[in-house]
Biopython code that builds the backbone (N, CA, C, O; Angstrom):
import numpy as np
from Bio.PDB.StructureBuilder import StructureBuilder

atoms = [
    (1, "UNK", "N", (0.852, -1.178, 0.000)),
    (1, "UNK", "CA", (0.000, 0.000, 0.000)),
    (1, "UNK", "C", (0.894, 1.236, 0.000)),
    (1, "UNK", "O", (2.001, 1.258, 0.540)),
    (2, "UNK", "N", (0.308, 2.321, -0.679)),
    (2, "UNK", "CA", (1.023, 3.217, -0.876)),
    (2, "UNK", "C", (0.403, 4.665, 0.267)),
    (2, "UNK", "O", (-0.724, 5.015, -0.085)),
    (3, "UNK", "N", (0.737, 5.161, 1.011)),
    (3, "UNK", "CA", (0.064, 6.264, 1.793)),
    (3, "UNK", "C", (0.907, 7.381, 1.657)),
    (3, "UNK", "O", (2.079, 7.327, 2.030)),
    (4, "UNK", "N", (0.234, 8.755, 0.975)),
    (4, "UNK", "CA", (0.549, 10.148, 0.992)),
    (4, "UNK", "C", (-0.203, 10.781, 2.484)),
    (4, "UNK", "O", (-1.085, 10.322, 3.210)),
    (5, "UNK", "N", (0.574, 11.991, 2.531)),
    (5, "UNK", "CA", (-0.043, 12.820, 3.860)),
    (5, "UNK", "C", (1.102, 13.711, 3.957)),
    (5, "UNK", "O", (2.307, 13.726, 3.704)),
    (6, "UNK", "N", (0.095, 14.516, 4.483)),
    (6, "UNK", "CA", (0.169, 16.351, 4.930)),
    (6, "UNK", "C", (0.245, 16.860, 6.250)),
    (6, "UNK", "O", (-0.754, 17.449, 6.663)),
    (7, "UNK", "N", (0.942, 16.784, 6.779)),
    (7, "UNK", "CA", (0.681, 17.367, 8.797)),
    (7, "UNK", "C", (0.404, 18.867, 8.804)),
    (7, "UNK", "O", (1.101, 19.516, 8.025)),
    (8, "UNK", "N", (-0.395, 19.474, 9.466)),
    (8, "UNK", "CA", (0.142, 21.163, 10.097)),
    (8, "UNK", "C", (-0.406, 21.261, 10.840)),
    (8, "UNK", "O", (-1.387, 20.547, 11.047)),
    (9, "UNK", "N", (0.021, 22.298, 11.667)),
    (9, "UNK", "CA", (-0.349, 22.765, 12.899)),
    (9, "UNK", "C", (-0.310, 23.916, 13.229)),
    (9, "UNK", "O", (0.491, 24.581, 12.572)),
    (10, "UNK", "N", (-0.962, 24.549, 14.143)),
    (10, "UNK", "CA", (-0.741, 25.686, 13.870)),
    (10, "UNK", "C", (0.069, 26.923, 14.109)),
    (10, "UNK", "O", (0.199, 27.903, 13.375)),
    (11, "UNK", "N", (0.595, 26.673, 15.301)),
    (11, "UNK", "CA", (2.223, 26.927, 14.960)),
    (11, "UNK", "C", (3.354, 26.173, 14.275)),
    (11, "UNK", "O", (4.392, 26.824, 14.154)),
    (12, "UNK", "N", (3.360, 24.850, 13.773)),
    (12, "UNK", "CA", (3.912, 24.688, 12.526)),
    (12, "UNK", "C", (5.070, 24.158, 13.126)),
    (12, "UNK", "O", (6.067, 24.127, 12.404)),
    (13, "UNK", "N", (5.196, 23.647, 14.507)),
    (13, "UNK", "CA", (6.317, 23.239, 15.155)),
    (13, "UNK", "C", (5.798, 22.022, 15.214)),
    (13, "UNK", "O", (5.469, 21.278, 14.290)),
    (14, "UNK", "N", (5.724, 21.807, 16.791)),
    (14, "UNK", "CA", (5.931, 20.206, 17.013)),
    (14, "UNK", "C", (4.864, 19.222, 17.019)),
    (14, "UNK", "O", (5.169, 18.031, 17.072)),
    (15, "UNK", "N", (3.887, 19.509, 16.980)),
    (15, "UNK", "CA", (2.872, 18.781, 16.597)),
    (15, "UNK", "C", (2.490, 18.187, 14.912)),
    (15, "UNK", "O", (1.908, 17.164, 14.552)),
    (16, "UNK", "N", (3.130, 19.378, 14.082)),
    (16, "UNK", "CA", (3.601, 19.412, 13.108)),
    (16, "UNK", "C", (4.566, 17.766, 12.258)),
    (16, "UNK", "O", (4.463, 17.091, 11.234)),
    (17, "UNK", "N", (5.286, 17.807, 13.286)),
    (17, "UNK", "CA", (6.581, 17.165, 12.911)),
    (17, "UNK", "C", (6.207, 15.699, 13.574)),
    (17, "UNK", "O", (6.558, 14.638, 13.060)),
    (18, "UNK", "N", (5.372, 15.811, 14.904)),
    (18, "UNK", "CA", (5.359, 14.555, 15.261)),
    (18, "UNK", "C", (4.423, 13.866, 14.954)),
    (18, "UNK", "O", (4.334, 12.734, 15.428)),
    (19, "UNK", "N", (3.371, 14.413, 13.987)),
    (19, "UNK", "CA", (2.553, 13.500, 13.507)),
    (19, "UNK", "C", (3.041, 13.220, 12.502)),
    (19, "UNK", "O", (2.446, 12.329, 11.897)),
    (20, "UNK", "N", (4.423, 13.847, 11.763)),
    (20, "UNK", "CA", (4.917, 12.956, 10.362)),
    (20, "UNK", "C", (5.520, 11.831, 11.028)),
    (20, "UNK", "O", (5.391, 10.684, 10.600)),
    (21, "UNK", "N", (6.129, 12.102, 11.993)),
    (21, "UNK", "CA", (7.266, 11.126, 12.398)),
    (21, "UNK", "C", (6.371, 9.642, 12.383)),
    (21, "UNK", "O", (6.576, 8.644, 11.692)),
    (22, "UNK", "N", (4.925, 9.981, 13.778)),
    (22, "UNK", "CA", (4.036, 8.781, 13.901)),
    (22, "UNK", "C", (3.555, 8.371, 12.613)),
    (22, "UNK", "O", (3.260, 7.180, 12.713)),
    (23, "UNK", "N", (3.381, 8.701, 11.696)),
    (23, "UNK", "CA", (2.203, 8.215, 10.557)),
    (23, "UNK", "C", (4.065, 7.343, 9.650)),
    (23, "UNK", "O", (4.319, 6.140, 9.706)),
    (24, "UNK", "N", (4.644, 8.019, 9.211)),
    (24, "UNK", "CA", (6.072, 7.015, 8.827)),
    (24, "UNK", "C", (6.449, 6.154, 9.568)),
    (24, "UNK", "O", (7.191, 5.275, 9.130)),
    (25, "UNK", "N", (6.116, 6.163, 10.664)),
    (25, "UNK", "CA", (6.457, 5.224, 11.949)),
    (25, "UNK", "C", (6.022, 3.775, 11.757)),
    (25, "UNK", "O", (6.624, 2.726, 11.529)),
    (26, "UNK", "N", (4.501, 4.185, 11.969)),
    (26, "UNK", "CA", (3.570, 3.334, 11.598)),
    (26, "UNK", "C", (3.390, 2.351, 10.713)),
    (26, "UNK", "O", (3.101, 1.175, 10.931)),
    (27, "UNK", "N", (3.624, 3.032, 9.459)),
    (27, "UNK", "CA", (3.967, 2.895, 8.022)),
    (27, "UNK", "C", (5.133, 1.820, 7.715)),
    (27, "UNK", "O", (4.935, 0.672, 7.317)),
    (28, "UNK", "N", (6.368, 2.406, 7.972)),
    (28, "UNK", "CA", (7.241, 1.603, 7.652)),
    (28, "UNK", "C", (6.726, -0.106, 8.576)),
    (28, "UNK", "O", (6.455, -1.099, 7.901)),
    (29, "UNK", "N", (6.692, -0.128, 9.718)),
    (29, "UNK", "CA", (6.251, -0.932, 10.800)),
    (29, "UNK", "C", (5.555, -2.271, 9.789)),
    (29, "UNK", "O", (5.691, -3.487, 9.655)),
    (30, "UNK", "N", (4.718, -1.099, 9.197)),
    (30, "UNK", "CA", (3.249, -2.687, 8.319)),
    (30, "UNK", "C", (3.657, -2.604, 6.978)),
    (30, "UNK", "O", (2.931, -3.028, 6.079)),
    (31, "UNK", "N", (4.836, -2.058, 6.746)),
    (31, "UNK", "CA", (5.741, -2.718, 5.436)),
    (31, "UNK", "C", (4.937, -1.619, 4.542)),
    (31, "UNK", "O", (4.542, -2.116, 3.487)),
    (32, "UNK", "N", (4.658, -0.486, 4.677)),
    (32, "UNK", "CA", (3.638, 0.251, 3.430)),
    (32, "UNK", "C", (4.707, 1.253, 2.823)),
    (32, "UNK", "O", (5.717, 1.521, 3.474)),
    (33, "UNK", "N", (4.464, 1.849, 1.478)),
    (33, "UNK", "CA", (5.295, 3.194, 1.416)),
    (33, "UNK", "C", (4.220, 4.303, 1.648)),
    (33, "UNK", "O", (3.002, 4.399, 1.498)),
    (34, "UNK", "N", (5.336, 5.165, 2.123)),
    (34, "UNK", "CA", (4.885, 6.245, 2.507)),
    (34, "UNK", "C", (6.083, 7.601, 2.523)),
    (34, "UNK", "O", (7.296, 7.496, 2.702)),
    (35, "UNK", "N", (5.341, 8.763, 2.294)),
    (35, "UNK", "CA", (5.731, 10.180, 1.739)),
    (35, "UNK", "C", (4.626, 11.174, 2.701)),
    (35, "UNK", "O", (3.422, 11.272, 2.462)),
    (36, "UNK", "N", (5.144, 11.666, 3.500)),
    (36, "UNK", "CA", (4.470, 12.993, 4.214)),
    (36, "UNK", "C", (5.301, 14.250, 4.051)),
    (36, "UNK", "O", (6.503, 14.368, 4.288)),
    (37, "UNK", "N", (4.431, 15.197, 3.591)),
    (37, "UNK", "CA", (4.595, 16.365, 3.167)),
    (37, "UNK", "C", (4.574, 17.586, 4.857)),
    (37, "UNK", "O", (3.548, 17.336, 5.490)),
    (38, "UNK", "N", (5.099, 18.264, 5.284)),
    (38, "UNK", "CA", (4.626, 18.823, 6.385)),
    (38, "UNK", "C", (4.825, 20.522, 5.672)),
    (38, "UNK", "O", (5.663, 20.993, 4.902)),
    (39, "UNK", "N", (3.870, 20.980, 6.217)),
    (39, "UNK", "CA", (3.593, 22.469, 6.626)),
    (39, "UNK", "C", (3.597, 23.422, 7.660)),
    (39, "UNK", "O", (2.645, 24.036, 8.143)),
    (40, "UNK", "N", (4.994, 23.471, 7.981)),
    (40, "UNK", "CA", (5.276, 24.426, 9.077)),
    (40, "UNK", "C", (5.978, 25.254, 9.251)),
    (40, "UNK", "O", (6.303, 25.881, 8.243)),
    (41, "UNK", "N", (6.575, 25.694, 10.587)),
    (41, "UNK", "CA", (7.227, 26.913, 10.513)),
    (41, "UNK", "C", (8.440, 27.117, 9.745)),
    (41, "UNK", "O", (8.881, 28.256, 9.589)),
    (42, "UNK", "N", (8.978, 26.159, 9.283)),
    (42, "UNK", "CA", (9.801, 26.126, 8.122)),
    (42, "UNK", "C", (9.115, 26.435, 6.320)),
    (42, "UNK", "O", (9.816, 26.644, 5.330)),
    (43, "UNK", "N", (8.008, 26.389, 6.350)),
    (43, "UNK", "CA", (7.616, 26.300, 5.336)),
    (43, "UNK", "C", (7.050, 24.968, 4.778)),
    (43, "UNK", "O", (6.532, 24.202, 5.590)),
    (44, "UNK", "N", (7.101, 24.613, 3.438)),
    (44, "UNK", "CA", (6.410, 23.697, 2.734)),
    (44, "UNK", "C", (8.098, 22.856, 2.751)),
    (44, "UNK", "O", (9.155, 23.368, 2.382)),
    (45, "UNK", "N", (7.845, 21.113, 3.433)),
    (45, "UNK", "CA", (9.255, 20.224, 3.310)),
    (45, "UNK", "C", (8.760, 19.388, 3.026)),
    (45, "UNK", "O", (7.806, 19.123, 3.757)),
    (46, "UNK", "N", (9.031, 18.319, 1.735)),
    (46, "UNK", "CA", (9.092, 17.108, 1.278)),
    (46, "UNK", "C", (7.971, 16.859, 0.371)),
    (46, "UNK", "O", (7.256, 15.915, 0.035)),
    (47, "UNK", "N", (8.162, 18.473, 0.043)),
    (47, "UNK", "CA", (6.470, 18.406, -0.940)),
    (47, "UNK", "C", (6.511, 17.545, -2.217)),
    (47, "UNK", "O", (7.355, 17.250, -3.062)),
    (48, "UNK", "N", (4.888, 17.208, -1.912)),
    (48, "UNK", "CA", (4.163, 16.238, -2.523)),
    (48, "UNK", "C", (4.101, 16.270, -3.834)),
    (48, "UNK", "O", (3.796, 17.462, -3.879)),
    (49, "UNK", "N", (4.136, 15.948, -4.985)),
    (49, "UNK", "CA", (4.544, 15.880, -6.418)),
    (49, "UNK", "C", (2.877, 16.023, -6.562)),
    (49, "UNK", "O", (2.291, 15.954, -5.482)),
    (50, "UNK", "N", (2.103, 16.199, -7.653)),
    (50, "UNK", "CA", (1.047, 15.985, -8.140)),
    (50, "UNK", "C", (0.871, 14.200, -8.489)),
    (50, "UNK", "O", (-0.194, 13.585, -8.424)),
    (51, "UNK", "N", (2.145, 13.651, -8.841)),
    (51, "UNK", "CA", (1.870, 12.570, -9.794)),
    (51, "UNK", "C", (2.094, 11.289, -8.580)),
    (51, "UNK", "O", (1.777, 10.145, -8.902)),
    (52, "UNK", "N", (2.527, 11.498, -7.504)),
    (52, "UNK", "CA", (2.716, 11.038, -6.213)),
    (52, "UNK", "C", (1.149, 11.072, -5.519)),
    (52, "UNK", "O", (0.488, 10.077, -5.225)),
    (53, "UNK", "N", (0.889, 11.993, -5.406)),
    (53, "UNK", "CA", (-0.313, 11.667, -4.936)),
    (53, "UNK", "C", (-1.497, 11.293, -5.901)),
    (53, "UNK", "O", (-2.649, 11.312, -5.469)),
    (54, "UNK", "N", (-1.284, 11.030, -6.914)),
    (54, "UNK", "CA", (-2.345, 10.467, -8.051)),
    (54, "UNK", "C", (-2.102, 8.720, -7.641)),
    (54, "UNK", "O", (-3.054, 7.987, -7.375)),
    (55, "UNK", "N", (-0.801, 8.296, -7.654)),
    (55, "UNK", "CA", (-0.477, 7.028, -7.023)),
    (55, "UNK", "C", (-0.704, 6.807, -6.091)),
    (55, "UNK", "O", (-0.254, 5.666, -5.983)),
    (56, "UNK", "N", (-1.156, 7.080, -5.114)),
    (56, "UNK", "CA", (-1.051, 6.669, -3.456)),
    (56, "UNK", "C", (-2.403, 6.191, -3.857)),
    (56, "UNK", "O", (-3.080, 6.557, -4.818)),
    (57, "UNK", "N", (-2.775, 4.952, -2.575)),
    (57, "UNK", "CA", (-3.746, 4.730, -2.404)),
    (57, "UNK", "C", (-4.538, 5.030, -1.532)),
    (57, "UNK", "O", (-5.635, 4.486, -1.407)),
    (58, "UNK", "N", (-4.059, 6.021, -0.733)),
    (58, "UNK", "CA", (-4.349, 7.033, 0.696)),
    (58, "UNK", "C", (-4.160, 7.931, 0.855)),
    (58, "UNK", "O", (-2.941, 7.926, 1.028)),
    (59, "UNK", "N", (-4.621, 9.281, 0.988)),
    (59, "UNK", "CA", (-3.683, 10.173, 1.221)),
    (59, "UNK", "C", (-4.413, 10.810, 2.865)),
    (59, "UNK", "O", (-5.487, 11.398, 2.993)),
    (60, "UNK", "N", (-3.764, 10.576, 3.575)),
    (60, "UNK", "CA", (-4.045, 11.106, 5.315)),
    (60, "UNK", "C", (-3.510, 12.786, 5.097)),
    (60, "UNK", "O", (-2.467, 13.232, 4.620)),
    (61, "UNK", "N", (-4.589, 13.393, 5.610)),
    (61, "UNK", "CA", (-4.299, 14.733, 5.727)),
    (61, "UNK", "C", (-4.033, 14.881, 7.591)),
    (61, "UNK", "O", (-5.053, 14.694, 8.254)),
    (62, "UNK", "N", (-3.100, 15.108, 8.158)),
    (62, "UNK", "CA", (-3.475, 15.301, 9.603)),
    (62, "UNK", "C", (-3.002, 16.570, 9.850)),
    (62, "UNK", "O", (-1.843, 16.863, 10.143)),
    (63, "UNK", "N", (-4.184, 17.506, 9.687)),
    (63, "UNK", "CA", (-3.900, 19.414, 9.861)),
    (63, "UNK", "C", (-5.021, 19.631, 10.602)),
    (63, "UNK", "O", (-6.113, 19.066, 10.646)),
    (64, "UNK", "N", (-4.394, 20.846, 11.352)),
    (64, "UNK", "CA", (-5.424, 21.837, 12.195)),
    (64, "UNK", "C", (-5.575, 23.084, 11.086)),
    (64, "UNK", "O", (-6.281, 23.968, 11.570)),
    (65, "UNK", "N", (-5.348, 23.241, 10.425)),
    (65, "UNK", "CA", (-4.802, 24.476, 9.698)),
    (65, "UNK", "C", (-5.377, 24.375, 8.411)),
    (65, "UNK", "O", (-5.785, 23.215, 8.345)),
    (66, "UNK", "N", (-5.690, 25.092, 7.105)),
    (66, "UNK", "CA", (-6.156, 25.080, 5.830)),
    (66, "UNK", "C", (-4.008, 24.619, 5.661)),
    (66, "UNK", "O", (-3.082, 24.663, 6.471)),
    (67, "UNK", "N", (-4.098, 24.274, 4.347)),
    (67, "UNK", "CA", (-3.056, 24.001, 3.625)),
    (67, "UNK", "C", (-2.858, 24.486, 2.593)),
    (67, "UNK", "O", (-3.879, 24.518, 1.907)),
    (68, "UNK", "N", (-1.503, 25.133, 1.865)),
    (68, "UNK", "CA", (-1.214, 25.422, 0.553)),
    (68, "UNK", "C", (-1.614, 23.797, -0.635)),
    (68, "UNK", "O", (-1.503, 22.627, -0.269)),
    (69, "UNK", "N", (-2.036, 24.246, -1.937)),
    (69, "UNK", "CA", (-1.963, 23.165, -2.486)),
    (69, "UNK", "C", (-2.777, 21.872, -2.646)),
    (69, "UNK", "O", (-2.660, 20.878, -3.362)),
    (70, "UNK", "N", (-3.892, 22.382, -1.436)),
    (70, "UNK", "CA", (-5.103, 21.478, -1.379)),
    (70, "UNK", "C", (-5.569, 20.548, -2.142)),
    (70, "UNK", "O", (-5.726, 19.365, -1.843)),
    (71, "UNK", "N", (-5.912, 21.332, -3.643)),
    (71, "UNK", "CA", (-6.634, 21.552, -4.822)),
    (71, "UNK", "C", (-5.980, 19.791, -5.420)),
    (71, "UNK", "O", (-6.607, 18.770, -5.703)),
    (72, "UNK", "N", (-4.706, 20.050, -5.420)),
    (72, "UNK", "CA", (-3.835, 18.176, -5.750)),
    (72, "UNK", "C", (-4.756, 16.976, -4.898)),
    (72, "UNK", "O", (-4.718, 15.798, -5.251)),
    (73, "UNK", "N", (-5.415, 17.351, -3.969)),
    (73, "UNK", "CA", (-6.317, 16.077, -3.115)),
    (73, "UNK", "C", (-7.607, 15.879, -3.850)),
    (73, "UNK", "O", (-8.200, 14.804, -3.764)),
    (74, "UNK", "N", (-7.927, 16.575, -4.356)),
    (74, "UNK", "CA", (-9.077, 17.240, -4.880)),
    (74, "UNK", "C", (-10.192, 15.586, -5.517)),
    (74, "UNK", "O", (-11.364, 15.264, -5.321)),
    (75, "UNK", "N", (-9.009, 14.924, -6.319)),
    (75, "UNK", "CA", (-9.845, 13.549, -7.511)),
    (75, "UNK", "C", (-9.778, 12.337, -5.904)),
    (75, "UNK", "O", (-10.688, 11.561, -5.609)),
    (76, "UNK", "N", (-8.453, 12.511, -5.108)),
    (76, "UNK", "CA", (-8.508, 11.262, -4.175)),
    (76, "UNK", "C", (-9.909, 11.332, -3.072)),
    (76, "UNK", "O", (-10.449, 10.292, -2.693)),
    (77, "UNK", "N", (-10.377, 12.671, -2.647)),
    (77, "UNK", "CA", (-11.302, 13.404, -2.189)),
    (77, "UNK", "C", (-13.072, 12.710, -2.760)),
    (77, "UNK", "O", (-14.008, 12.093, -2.250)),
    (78, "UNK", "N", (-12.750, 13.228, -3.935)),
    (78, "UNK", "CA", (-13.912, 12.898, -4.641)),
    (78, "UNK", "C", (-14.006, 10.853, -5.005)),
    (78, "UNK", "O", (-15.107, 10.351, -5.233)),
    (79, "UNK", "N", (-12.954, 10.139, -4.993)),
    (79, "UNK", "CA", (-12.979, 8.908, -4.748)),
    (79, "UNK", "C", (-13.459, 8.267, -3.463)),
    (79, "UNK", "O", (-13.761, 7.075, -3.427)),
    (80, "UNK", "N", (-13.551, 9.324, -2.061)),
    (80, "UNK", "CA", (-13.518, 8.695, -0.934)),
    (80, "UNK", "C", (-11.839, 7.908, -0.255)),
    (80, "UNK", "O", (-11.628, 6.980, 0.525)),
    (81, "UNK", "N", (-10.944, 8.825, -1.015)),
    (81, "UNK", "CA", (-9.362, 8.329, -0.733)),
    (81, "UNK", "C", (-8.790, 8.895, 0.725)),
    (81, "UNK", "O", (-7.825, 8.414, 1.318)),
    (82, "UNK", "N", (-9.508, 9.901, 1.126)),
    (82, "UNK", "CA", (-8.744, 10.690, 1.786)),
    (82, "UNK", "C", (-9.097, 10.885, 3.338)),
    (82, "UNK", "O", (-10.270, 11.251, 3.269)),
    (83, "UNK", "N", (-8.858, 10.861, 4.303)),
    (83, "UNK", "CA", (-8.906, 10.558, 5.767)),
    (83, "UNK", "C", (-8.391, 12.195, 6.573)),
    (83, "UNK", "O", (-7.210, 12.422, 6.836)),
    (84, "UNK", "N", (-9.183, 12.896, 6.779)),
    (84, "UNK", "CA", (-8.672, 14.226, 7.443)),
    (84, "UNK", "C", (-8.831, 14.022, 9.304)),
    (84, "UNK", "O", (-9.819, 13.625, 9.922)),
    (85, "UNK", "N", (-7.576, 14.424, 9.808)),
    (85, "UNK", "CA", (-7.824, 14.074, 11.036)),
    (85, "UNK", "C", (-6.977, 15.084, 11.543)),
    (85, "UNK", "O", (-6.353, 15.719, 10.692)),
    (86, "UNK", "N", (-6.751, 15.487, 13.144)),
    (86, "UNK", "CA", (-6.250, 15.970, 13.813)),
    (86, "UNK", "C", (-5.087, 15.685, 14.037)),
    (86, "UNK", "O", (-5.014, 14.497, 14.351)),
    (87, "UNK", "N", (-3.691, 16.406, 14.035)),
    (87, "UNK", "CA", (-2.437, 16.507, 14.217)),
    (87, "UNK", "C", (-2.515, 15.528, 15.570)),
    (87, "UNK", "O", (-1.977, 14.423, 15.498)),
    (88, "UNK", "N", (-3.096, 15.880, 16.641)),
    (88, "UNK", "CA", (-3.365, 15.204, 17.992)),
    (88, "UNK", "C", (-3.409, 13.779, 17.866)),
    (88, "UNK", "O", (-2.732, 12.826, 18.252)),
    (89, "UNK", "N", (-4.217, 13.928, 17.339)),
    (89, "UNK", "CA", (-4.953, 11.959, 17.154)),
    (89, "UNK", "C", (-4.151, 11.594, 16.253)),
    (89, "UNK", "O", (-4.430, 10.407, 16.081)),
    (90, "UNK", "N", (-3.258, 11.891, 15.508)),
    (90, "UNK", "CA", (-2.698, 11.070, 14.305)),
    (90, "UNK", "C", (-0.951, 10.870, 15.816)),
    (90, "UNK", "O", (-0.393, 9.794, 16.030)),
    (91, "UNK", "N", (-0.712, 11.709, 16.254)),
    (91, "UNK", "CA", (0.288, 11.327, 17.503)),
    (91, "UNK", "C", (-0.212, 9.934, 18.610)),
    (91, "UNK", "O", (0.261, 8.844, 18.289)),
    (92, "UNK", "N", (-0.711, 9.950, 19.289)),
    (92, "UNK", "CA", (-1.771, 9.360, 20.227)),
    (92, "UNK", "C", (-2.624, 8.128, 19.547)),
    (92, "UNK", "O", (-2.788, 7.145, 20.270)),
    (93, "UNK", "N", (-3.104, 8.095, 18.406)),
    (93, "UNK", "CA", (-3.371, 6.773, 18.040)),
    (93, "UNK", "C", (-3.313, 6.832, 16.694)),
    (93, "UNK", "O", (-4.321, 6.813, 15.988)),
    (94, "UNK", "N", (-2.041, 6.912, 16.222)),
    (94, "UNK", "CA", (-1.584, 6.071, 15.234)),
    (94, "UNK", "C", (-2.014, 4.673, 14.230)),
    (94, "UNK", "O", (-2.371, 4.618, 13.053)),
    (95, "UNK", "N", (-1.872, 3.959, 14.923)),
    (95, "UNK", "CA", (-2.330, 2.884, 14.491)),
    (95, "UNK", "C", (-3.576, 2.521, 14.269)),
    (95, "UNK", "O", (-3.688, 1.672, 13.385)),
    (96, "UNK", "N", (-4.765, 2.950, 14.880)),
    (96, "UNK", "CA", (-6.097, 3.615, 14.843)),
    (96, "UNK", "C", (-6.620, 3.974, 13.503)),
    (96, "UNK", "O", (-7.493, 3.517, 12.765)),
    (97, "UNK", "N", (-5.758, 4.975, 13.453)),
    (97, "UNK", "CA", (-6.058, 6.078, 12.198)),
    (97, "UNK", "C", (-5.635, 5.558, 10.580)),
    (97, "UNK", "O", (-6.199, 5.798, 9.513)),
    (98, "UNK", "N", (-4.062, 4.523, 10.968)),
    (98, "UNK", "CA", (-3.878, 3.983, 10.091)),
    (98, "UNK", "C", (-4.770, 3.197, 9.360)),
    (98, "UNK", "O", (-4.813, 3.199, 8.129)),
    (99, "UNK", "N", (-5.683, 2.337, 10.288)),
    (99, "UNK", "CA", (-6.606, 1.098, 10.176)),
    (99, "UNK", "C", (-7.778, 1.798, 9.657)),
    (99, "UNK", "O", (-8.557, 1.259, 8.872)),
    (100, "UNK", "N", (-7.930, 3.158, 10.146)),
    (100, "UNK", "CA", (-9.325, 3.510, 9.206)),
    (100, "UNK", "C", (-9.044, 3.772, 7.657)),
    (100, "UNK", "O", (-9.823, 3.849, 6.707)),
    (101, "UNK", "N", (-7.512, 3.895, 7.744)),
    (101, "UNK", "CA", (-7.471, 4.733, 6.399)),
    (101, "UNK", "C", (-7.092, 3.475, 5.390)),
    (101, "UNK", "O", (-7.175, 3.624, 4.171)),
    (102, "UNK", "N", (-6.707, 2.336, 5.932)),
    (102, "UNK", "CA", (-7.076, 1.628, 5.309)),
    (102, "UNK", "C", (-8.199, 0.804, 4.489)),
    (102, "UNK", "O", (-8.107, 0.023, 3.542)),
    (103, "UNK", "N", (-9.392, 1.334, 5.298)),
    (103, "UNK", "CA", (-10.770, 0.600, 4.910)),
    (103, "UNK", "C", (-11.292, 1.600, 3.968)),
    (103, "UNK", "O", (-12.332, 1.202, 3.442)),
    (104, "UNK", "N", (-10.993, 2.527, 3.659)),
    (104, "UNK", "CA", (-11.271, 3.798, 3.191)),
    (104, "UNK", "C", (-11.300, 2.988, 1.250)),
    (104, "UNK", "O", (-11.523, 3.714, 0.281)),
]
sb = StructureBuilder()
sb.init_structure("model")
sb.init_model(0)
sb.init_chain("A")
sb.init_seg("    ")
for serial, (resi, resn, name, xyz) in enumerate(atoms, 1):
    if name == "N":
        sb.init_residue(resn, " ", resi, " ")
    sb.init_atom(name, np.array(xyz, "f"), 0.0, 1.0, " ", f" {name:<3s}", serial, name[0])
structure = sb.get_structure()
């Protein structure tokens, strides 16, 4: 399985960063690939290709925040691909979130 995703927060620090860390965490763990894009106080890091997220078979958004670039989720959205959740909950239950976004 292939999983894309987006973290932000809204200061763009650590909540930011540690829901990329958990969701790759996770990820690597159940053998999946995976690419998270984060949006924070650094700016836009490890951004997401258009043609990357046309491939994924997931794409987890975990933001408190609107995002640059949205508009690229837009066809996975309209498939029922896409899982929007809280920076919080994607830290804290991980594996949870993974499992929904799998049934998705």
């Amino acid at each position: 399985m292939k999983i894309v995703g987006v973290t932000a927060c809204p200061t763009g620090v650590a909540h930011t960063y540690m829901a990329q860390e958990a969701l790759e965490k996770e990820c690597k763990k159940r053998g999946y690939e995976v690419k998270v894009e984060t949006q924070g106080s650094m700016g836009i890091e490890n951004e997401l290709e258009q043609g990357e997220v046309d491939e994924a078979d997931i794409v987890i958004l975990a933001i408190a925040i609107g995002i640059d670039g949205e508009e690229r989720f837009e066809e996975k959205e309209n498939n029922g691909k896409v899982l929007t959740i809280n920076p919080g909950d994607m830290i804290k239950h991980t594996s949870d979130i993974v499992d929904r976004a799998e049934k998705l």
